[in-house]
C-alpha positions in Angstrom: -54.6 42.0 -52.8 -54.9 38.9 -50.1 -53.7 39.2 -46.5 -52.9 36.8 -43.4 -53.6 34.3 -41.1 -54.0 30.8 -40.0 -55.2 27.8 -38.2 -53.6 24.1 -36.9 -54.7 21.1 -34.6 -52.5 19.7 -32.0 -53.1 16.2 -30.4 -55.5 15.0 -33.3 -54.9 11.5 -33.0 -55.3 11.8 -29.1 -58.5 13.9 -30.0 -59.9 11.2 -32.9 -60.0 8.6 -30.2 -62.6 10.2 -28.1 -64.1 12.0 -31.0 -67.8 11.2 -30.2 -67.9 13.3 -26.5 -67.0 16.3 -28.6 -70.8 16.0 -31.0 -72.1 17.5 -27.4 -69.7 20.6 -27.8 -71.1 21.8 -31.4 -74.8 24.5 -31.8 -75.9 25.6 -34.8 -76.5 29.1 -34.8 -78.2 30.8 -37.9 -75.6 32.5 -40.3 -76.9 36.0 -41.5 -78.2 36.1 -44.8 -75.7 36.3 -48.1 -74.2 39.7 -48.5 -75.6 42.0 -51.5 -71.9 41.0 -53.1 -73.0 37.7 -52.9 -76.1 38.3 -55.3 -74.1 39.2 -58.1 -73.2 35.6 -59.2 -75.5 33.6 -61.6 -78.1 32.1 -60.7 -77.8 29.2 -58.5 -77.2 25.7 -60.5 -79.2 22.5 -60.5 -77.8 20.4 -57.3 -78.5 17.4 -55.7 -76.3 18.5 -52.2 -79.6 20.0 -50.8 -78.1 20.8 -47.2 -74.7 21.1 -46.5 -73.6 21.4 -43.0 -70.7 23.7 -42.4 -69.1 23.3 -39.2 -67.4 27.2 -37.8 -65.6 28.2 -34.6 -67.2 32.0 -34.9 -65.0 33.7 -32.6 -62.3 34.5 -34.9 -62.9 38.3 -36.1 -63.3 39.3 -38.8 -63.3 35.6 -40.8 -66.6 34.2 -38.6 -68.0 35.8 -35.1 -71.6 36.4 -33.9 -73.1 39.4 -34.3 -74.8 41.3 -32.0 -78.5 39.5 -33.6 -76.9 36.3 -32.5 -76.5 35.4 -36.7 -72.9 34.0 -37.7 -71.4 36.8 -39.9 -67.6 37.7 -41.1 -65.6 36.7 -44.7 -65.5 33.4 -44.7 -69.7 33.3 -43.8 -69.9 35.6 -47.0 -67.9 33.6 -49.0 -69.8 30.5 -48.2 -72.8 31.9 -48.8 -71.8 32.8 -52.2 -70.7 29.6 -53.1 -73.9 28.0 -52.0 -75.6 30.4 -54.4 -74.0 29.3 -57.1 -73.9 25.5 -56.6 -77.1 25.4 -55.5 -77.0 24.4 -52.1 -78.2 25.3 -48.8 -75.0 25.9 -45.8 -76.5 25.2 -42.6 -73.6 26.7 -40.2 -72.9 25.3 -37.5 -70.8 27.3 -34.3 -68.6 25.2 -32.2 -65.2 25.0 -30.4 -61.7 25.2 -32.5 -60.3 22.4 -30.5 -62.1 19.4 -31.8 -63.4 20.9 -34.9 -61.5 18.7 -37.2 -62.5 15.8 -35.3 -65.9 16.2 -35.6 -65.5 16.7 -39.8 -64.1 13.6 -40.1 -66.6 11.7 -38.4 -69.4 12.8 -40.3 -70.6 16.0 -37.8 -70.0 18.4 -40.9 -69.6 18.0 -44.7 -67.1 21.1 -44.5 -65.5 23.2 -42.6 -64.2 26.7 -43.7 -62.5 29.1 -40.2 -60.0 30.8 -41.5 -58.4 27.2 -42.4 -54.6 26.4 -42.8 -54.0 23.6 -46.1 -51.6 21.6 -44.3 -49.6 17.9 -45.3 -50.7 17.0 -42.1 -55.0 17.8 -42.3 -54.9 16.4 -45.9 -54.1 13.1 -44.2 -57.7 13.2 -42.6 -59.5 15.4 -45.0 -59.9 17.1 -48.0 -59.0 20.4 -49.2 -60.7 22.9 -51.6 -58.3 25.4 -53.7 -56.9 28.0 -51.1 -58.8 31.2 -51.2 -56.8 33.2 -48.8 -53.1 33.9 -48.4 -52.4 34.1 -44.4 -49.3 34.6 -42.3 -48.8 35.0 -38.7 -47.9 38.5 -37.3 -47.0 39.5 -33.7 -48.9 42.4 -31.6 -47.0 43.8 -28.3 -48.0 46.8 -26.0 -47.9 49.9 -27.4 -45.1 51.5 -25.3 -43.4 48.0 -25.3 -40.1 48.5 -27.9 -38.2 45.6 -27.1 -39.9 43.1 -29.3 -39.2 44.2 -32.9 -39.5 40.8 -34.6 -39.7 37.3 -34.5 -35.9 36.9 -33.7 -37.0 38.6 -30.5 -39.1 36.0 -29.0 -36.4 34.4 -26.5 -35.9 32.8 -23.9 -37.9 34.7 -20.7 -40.8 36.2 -23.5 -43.9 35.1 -22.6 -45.9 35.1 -25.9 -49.1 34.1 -25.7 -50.9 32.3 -28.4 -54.5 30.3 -29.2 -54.0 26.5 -28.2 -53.5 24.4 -31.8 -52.8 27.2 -33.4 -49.9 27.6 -36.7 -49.1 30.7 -34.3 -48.9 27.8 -31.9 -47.0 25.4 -33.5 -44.4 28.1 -35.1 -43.3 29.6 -31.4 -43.2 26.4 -29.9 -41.0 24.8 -32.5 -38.8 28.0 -34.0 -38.2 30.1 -31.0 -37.0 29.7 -27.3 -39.9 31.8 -25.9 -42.2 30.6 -23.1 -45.7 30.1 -24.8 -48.8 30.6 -23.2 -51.9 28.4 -24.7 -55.4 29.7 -24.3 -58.6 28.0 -25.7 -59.7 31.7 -27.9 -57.4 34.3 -29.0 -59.1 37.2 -27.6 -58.2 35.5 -24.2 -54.7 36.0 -25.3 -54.9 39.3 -26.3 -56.4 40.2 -22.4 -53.4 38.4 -21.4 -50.8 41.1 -23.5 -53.2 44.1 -22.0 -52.9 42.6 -18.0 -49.1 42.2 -19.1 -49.2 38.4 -18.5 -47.6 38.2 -21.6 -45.3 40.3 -23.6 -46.3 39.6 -27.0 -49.0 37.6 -29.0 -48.6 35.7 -32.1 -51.7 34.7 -34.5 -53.3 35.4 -38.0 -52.1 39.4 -39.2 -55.7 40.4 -40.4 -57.5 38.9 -37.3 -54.9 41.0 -34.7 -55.2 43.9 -36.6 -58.9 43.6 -36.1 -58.9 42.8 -32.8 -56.6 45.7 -32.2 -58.5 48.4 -34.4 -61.4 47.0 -32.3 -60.2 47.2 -29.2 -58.4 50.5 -28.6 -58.2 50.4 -25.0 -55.9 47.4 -25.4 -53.6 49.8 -26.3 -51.6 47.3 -28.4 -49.5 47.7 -32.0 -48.6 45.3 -34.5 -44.4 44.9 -35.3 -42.7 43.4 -37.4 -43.9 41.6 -41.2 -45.7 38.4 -41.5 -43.2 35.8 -40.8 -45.2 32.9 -42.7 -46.9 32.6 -45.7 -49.9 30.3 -45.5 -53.0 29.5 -47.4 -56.5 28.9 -46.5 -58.6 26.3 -47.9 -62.0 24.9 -47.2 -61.8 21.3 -45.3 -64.3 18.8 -46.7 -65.3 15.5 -45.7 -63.0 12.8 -47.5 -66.7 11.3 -47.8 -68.0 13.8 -49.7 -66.2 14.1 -52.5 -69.3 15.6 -54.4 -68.8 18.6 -52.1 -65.7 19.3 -52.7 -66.1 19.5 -56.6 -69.2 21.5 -56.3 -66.7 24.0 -53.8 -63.7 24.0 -56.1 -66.0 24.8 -59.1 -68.4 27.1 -57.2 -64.9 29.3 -55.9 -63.4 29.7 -59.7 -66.5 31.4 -60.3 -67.1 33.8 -57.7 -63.4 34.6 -58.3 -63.9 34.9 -62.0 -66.7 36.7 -61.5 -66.2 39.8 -58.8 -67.7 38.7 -56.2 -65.1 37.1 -54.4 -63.3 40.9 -54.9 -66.5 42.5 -53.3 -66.4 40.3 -50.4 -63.1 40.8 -49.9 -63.6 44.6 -50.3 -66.3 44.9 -47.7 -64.1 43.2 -44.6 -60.7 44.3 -45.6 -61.0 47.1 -47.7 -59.4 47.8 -51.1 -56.1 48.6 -51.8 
């Protein structure tokens, strides 16, 4: 039933030194309110967690973006919302930049993080990881008319492929295939790349293309090829808070024993 996509930092240990300029980067905007799906849960338990800040780079469709009332909406905002319900906490979201992200976590900016997050050896060194509630891969999206980029055995030497900086897309071009990769700070900057033929192809997170793409019909772009990775999204917690993370871990058996993980994931990707 579960998709695609994913998420990883470069440069964190160069990033963790200057951690404390990036507090400036981060704004809470409000998160819209929990989803009728979300309501079908219990009611919400006893909990001492009061506030927990949840730290969100909205600008990756259809997991967390801002909506056209300025509110932070999209899966992951749903799911979180249902979680809180049911542990008995209140998620105060807060929007800020990808690139920095887990820095700020593990100094104390957030008490979790959930954007379409990648469970990696690597993050669990810094911070903790909930069970994985999404199953993600990365997918590639060329111009329509373009045939001669079928797969990822086609990224080569002289493709420009154009990807989000920190990325797994990131990381898996740069280390698997000879192509020449193009970093920008937000995917959608990519994509604009692909449609002013800067690059040939882009590489990210298969249900966050295929958004974009449905979205954006004037890109005039296709998806090719399967998912070429198979990765799992989890939701990073504090190493600090390790009260968080068991209220999460509990809180996400039950929405999926429950439904109303399957309605949330029914209402942004559709049934099967």
């Amino acid at each position: 039933m579960q998709m695609y996509r994913t998420r990883v930092w470069s440069l964190f240990v160069l990033l963790l030194t200057g951690a404390l300029v990036l507090s400036a980067c981060a704004a809470a905007v409000p998160a819209a309110p929990p989803a009728a799906a979300t309501e079908a849960g219990a009611a919400p338990a006893e909990s001492a967690l009061g506030t927990v800040k949840i730290g969100t780079n909205a600008e990756y469709r259809p997991f967390e973006f801002v909506d056209e009332t300025n509110n932070i909406v999209g899966f992951d905002v749903d799911l979180m919302n249902a979680l809180a319900d049911v542990a008995g906490f209140e998620p105060e979201f807060v929007n800020t930049k990808w690139d920095g992200i887990f820095v700020a976590l593990a100094n104390g900016e957030f008490d979790a993080v959930i954007s379409a997050v990648t469970i990696t050896e690597e993050r669990k060194q810094t911070v903790d990881f909930t069970e994985s509630y999404f199953n993600a891969g990365q997918i590639i999206a060329v111009l329509a008319d373009d045939d001669t980029i079928q797969s990822v055995e086609d990224l080569k030497e002289g493709v420009k492929v154009g990807v989000q900086l920190g990325t797994t897309g990131d990381i898996y071009v740069s280390d698997n295939t000879g192509a020449q990769v193009e970093r920008f700070d937000e995917l959608p900057l990519a994509l604009q790349a692909l449609g002013n033929k800067d690059v040939q192809a882009v590489v990210a997170d298969a249900p966050t293309l295929a958004d974009y793409i449905k979205a954006n019909p004037e890109l005039n772009a296709k998806i090719v090829g399967e998912p070429f990775t198979d990765e799992l999204y989890g939701i990073a917690v504090n190493k600090g808070k390790p009260e968080v993370l068991e209220a999460l871990n509990q809180a996400l058996a039950e929405v999926k024993a429950n439904g109303t993980y399957d309605e949330i994931y029914n209402k942004w990707f559709g049934g099967e």
